[in-house]
N, C-alpha and C positions, 0 to 999 in steps of 0.2 A: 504494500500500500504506500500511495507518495507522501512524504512529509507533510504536515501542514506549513504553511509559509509565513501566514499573522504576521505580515508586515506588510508594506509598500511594496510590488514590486519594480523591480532595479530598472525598469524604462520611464516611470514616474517621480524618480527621486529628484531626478531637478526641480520638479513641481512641489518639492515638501516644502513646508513650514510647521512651527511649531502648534502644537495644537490648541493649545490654549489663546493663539494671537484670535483663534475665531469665535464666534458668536450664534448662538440659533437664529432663524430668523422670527423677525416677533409677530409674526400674524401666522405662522404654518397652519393649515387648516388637517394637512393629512397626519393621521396616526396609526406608524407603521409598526413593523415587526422586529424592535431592536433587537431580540434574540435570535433571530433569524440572520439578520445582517451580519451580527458577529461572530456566527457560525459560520459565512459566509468570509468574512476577514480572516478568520483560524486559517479552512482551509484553503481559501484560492489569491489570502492577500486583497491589499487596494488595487486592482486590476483599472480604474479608469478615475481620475480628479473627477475630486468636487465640487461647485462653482459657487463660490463667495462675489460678492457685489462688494468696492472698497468702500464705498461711501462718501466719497467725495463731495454729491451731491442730494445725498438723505440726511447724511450725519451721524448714520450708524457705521460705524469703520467694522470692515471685517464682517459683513453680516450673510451666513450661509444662504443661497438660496434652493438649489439644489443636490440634494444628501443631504437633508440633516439628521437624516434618524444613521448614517454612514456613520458622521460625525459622532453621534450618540454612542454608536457601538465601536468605534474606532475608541474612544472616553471609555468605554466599557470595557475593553480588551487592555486598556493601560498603554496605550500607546504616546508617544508623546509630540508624533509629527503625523501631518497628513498631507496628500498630494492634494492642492487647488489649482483649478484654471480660473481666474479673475475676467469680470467684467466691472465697468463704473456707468449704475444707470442713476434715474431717479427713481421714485418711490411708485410709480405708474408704472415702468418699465420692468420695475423688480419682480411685483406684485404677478406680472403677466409672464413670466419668466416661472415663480414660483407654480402658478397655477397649471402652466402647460404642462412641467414636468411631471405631474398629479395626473394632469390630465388626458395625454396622450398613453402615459400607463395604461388608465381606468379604459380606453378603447381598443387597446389591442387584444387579440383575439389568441385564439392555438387550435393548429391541428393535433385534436387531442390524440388520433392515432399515432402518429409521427412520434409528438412529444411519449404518448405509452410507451413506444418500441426503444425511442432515445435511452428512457428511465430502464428500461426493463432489461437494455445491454451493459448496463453500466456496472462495473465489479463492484462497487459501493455508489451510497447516496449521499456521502458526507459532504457537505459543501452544495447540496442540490435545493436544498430550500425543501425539499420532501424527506417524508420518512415513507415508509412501507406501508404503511395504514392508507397514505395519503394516496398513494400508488396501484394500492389497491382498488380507493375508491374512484381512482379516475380512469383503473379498468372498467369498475362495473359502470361509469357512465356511459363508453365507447356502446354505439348503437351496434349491434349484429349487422355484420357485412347484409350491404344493399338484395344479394343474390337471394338471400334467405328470406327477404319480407316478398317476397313473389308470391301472387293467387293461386289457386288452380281450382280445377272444374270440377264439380261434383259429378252423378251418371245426370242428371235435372239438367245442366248446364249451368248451374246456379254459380258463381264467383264462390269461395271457401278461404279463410285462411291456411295459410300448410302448417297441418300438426303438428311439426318441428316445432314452429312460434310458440303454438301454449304449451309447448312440456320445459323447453328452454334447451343448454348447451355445456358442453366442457370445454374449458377452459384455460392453456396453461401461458403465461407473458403473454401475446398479442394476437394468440391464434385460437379462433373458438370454433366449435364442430358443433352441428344441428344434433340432437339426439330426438330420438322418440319417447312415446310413454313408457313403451314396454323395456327400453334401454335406463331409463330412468329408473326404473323399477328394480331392475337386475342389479343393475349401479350402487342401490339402495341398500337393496341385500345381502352383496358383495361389503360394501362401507360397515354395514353393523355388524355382521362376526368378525369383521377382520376388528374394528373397536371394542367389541366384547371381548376379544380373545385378548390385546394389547391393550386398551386401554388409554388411546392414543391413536391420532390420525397420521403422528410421524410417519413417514415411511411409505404411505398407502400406494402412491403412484410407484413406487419401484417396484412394490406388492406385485400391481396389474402387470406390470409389462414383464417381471420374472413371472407369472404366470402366462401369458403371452407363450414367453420362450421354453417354456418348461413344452409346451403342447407343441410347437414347433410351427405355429401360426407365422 
């Protein structure tokens, strides 16, 4: 596993200054995830400045406007420098600067597929802003490939949903398989003695496919 870095990385260090020359800004309206961020500092470092406004023309010197929850957990981590890029607006200027940066967040979007498969190749999640729980849950939102929500025709001609949809699917990182009722069933059957007998679902998928190869399937 790589080290953590929890520092600047070494293409931003001209950009340091000490940390305490800065200031929150005083109207931030967003409240972020500082433990997140500085998990994020652990392991991948200050990867990109943060943008302080000098104040030239406010009269707040030094006043953060985009990072400040960076700044927070940089403060949290004990650091005592942080990379800035500098701009000098006025107080209109700042404010609209603050706000976009919030703001263009709050719109962007993800291919939650993509992003599953990204997460679900990764040898850890340390520094991902996710844990497993989270990963999980943003499996179960992934809709069942398109192929699978298909009609089909009854002997009436009548439109039908395909049984697959109400029994549901397995499951393993990004790839799900249509099941039936009566697979579901088996499935079922198969899960409780093997948890009767252990006591525990560790194991169970190795279970299936040594059983697989035991019959020479």
């Amino acid at each position: 596993m790589p080290a953590p870095i929890d520092r600047i990385v070494d293409s931003l260090l001209p950009l340091a200054v000490p940390i305490g020359d800065l200031t929150r800004y005083h109207r931030n309206p967003r409240h972020g995830d500082v433990n997140s961020v500085a998990d994020s500092l652990y392991w991948n470092g200050q990867y990109k400045p943060i943008v302080a406004n000098r104040g030239t023309l406010t009269g707040r010197l030094n006043e953060i406007l985009a990072g400040n929850h960076t700044w927070d957990a940089a403060v949290q981590r004990g650091w005592d420098q942080i990379a800035v890029s500098w701009v000098d607006v006025d107080d209109d200027d700042a404010a609209k600067i603050v706000i976009v940066d919030n703001r263009t967040s709050d719109l962007a979007g993800y291919d939650t597929e993509l992003l599953a498969d990204i997460l679900s190749g990764l040898p850890d999640l340390d520094g991902t802003g996710y844990d497993q729980d989270a990963v999980d849950d943003l499996l179960d939102s992934i809709e069942l490939p398109s192929q699978l929500a298909a009609e089909t025709t009854d002997r009436e001609g009548d439109k039908t949903a395909d049984e697959h949809l109400q029994w549901g699917f397995v499951q393993w990182g990004t790839t799900r398989v249509q099941i039936t009722k009566d697979e579901v069933e088996r499935l079922n059957n198969v899960h409780d003695a093997f948890y009767t007998s252990r006591g525990t679902d560790t194991g169970f998928a190795h279970y299936l496919l040594d059983q697989r190869e035991a019959v020479g399937a």
